[in-house]
N, C-alpha and C positions, 0 to 999 in steps of 0.2 A: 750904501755908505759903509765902509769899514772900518772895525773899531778895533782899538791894541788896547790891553791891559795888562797889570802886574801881577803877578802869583808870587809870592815869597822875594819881593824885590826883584823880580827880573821883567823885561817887559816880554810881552806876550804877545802875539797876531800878526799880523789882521784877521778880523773874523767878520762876520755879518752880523747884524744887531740879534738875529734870532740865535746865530749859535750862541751869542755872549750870554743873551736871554736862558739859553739852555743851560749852560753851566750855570749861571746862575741858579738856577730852579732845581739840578741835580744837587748841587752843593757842594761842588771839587770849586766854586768860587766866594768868597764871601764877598760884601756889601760896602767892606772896610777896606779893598783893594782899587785902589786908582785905573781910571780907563779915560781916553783920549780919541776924537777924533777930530775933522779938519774945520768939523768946526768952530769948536771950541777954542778958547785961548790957552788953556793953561791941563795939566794933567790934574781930575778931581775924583774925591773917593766914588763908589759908586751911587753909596745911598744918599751922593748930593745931587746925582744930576737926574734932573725932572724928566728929561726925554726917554730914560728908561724906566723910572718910576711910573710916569704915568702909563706906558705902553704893557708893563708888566708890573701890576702891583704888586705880586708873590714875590718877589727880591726884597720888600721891606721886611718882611716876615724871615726870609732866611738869615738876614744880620744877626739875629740872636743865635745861630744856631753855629756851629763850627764848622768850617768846610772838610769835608772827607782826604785825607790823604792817598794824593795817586801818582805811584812812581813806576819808572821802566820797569819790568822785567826783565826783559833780557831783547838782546836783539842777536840774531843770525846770522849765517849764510848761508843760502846754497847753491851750487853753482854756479860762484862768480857773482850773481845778484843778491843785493841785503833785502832781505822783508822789512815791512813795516813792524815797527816796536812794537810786541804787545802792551797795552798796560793793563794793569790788575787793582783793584780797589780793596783796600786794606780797612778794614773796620775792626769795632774790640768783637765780632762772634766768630770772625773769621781767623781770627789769632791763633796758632798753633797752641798748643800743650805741651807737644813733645813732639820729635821726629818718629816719623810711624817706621817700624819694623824691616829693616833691609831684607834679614834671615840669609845673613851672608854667612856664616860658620854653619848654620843646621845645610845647606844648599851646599858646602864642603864636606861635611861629613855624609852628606848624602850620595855625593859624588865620587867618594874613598869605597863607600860601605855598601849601599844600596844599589844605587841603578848608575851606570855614568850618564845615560845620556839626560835622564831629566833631574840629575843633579847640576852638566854642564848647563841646562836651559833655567835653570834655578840660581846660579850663581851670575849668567848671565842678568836677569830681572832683578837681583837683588842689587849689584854694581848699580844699575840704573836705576832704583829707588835710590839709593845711596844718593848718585849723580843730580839726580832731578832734586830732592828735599835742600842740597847744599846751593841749587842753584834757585831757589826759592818757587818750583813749581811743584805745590805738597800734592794738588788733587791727582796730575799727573805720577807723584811716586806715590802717594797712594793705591794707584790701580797696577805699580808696578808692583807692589811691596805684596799685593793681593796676589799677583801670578808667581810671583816668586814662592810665596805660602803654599800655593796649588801642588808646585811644580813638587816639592817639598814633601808633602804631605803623601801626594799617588808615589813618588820615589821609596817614601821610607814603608809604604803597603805594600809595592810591587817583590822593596827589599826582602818585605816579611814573608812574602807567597812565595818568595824562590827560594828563599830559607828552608821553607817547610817543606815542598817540597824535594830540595837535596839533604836533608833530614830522613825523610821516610824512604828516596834512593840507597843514600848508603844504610839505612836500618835494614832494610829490604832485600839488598845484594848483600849485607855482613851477615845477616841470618842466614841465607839460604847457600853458601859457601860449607862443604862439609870441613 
């Protein structure tokens, strides 16, 4: 049998009584939302209709609780074909603080100063922490914001070894010049 329901007034399904039962029991659904099927007369909240009540008692229990908020993320392409939308579930531990670290200007000046090439591969990952955090995928810029730090950090040491040395070259040949 298949059953449609409402989320934030829109209607929903069809689903199977167990997936309903699932979201139900996850909590992206509360108890306070309307669901209908054929054989009912009329569209009723959840925690009025007995045929899901009695089959899943854990739904009277999640009425009190808030359902979880879960929106698109993003959706794609790639070649020609759309993937399926991921969704992500949004709670208060997963809430950002702050946007983590692009190190788009140290990844510049590393690329002037230090090394170019792993300041270009620096300024590259840092763009795409940038990119990823604006398009709301933190853990993904986060592991970029981490390679961009890497890239960063051996550039501004390699900087330093070649400094030293073309330091002790030209000390080396300025001395020994009569």
């Amino acid at each position: 049998m298949k059953w449609y329901y409402t989320k934030n007034q829109k209607q929903q399904g069809p689903v199977t009584k167990d997936d309903l039962l699932r979201i139900l029991n996850d909590g992206t659904l509360a108890t306070t939302e309307l669901a209908w099927n054929k054989e009912m007369d009329e569209w009723k909240p959840i925690q009025e209709i007995e045929m899901l009540l009695k089959t899943y008692p854990m739904a009277e229990e999640q009425s009190t609780r808030p359902p979880r908020d879960t929106t698109t993320v993003r959706r794609r392409r790639d070649k020609g074909d759309y993937k399926i939308a991921e969704w992500a579930v949004k709670t208060s531990d997963s809430e950002p603080s702050s946007a983590p670290p692009n190190y788009l200007w140290q990844s510049l000046l590393i690329t002037l100063f230090c090394c170019q090439p792993l300041g270009l591969i620096g300024l590259f990952y840092a763009n795409r922490a940038q990119s990823l955090e604006r398009s709301g995928r933190r853990r993904k810029a986060l592991i970029a914001s981490k390679k961009a730090k890497i890239c960063c950090n051996i550039g501004l040491l390699t900087g330093f070894i070649l400094g030293v040395f073309c330091f002790f070259y030209i000390a080396q040949t300025g001395l020994s010049r009569p």
